[in-house]
C-alpha positions as CSV (number, residue, x, y, z in Angstrom):
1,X,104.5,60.9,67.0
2,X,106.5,59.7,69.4
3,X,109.0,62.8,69.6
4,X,106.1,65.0,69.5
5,X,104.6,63.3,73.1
6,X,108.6,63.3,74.5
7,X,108.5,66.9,73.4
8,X,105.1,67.6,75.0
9,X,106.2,65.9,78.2
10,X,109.7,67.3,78.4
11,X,107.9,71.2,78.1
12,X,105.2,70.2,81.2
13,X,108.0,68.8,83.2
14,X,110.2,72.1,82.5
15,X,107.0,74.2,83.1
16,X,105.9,72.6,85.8
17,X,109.9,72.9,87.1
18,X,109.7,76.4,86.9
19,X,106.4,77.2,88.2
20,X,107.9,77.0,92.0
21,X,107.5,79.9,94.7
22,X,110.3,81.5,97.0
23,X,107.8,81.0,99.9
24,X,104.6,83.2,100.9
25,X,103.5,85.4,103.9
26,X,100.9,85.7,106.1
27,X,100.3,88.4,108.6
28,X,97.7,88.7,111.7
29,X,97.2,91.3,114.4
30,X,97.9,90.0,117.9
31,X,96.6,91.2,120.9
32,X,100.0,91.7,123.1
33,X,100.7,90.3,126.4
34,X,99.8,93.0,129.3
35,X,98.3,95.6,127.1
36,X,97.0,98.6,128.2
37,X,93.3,99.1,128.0
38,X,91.6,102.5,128.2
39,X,88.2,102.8,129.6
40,X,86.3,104.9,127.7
41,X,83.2,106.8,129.4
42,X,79.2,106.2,127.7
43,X,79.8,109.2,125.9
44,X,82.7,108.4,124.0
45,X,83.5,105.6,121.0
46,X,86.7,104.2,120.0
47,X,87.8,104.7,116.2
48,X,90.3,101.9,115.0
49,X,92.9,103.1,112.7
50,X,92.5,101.8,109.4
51,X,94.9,100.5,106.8
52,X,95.2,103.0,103.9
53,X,98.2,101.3,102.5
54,X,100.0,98.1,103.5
55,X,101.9,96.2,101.2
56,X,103.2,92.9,102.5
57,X,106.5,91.9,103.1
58,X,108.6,90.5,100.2
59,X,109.8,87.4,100.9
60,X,113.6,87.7,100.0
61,X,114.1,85.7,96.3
62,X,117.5,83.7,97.1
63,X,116.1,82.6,100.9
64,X,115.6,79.1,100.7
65,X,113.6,77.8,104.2
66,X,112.7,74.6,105.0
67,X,109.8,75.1,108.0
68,X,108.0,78.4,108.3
69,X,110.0,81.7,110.3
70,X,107.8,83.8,112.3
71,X,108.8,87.5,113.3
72,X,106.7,89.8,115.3
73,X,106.8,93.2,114.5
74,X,105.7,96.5,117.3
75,X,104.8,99.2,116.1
76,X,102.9,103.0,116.6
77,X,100.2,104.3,114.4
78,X,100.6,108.2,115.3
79,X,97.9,110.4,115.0
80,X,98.8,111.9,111.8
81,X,98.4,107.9,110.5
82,X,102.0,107.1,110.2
83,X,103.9,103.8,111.4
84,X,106.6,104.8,113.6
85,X,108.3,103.7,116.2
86,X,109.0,99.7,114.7
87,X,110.7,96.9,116.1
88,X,110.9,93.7,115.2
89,X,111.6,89.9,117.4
90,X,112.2,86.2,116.9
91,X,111.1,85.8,120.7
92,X,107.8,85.9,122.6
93,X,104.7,84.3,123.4
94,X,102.8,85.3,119.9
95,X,106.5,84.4,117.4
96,X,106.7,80.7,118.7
97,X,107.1,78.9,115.0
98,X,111.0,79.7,113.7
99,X,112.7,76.6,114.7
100,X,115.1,75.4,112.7
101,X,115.8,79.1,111.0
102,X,119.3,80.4,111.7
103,X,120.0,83.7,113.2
104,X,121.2,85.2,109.5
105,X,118.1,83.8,107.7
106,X,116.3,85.3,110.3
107,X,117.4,88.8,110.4
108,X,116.6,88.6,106.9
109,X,113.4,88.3,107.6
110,X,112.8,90.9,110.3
111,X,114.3,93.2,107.7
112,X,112.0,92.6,104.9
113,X,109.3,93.1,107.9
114,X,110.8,96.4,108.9
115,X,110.8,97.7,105.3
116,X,107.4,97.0,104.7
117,X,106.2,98.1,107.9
118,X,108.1,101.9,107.3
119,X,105.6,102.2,104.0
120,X,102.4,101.4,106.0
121,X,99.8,104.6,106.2
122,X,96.4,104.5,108.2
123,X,93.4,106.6,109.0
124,X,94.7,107.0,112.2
125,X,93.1,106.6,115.6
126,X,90.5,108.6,117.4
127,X,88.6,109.0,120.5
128,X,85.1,110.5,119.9
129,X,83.4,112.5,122.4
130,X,79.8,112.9,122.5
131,X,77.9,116.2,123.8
132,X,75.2,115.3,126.2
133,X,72.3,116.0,124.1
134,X,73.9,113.8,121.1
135,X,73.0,110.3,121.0
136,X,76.4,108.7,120.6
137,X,77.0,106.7,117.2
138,X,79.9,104.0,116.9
139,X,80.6,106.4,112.9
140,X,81.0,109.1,115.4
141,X,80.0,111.6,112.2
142,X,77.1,113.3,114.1
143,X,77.6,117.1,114.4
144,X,79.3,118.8,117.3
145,X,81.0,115.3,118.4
146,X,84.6,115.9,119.1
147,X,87.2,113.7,117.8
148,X,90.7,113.4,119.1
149,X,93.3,111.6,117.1
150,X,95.3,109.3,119.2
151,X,98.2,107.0,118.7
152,X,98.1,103.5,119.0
153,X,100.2,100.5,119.3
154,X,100.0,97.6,117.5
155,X,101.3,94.1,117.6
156,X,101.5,91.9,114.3
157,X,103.0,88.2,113.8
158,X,104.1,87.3,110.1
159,X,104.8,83.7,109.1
160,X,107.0,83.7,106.2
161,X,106.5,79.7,104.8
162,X,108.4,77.8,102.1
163,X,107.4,78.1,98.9
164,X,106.2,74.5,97.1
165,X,105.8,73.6,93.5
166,X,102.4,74.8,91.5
167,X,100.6,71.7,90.3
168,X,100.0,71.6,86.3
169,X,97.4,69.0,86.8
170,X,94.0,70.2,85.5
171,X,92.1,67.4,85.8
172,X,88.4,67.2,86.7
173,X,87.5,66.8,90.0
174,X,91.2,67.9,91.3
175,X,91.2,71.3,93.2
């Protein structure tokens, strides 16, 4: 009985081993420093673009970090709903969070942002335009409004964070 319970022990401790993670990421939109703000007239309503697709960033397998790296990624929706126009940074007001993290590991990261960010579709962007008669709407799908696709530029901060081990531990009471 006794090899049975070594056994037992020695598969949740190899289990438990191999249930770790690489790291996970989180992403937020961040209003940038300075940005420029339209004014739009009574008559008119803002569309946001939408996210059609937007997979996350894969957190590179062999990157081992010990604090979280934060990159901040600029980009363009164009009015046709693609993202164009991306740059990444390790600096700024909004990517304060990546000390410790050398410049390689780094670039790694900005990469895998990059990549992900190139894949990334929307309903793009639109100003609507009311006629006068037309009680304006914030759907903007009355008849005879107008709607104008326009680009947009948009500011995200991803934390990448090291990955920990996944707790075997079922017992009552334990989240």
């Amino acid at each position: 009985m006794t090899g049975v319970r070594v056994a037992a022990g020695l598969f949740l401790l190899l289990a438990t081993g191999c249930a770790t993670q690489v790291g996970r990421v989180d992403r937020e939109m961040v209003l940038p420093p300075g940005a420029v703000r339209h004014v739009l007239d009574d008559r008119q309503r803002f569309l946001m673009a939408v996210p059609v697709s937007d997979p996350m960033p894969v957190f590179p397998e062999d990157l081992r970090l010990r604090t979280q790296a934060v990159v901040c990624a600029s980009f363009v929706v164009d009015a046709d709903g693609n993202t164009v126009d991306v740059s990444t940074a390790e600096a700024g007001p909004a990517c304060v969070g990546s000390a410790g993290i050398d410049a390689a590991q780094h670039a790694r990261l900005r990469e895998a942002v990059a990549h992900a960010l190139s894949q990334w579709t929307w309903f793009g962007a639109a100003v609507c335009t009311f006629p006068g008669d037309v009680e304006p709407d914030d759907a903007c799908r009355t008849e005879r409004v107008a709607i104008q696709p326009v680009p947009l530029r948009l500011d995200y901060r991803f934390v990448f964070a090291p990955g920990g081990r996944v707790s075997a531990d079922r017992s009552p009471g334990r989240n």
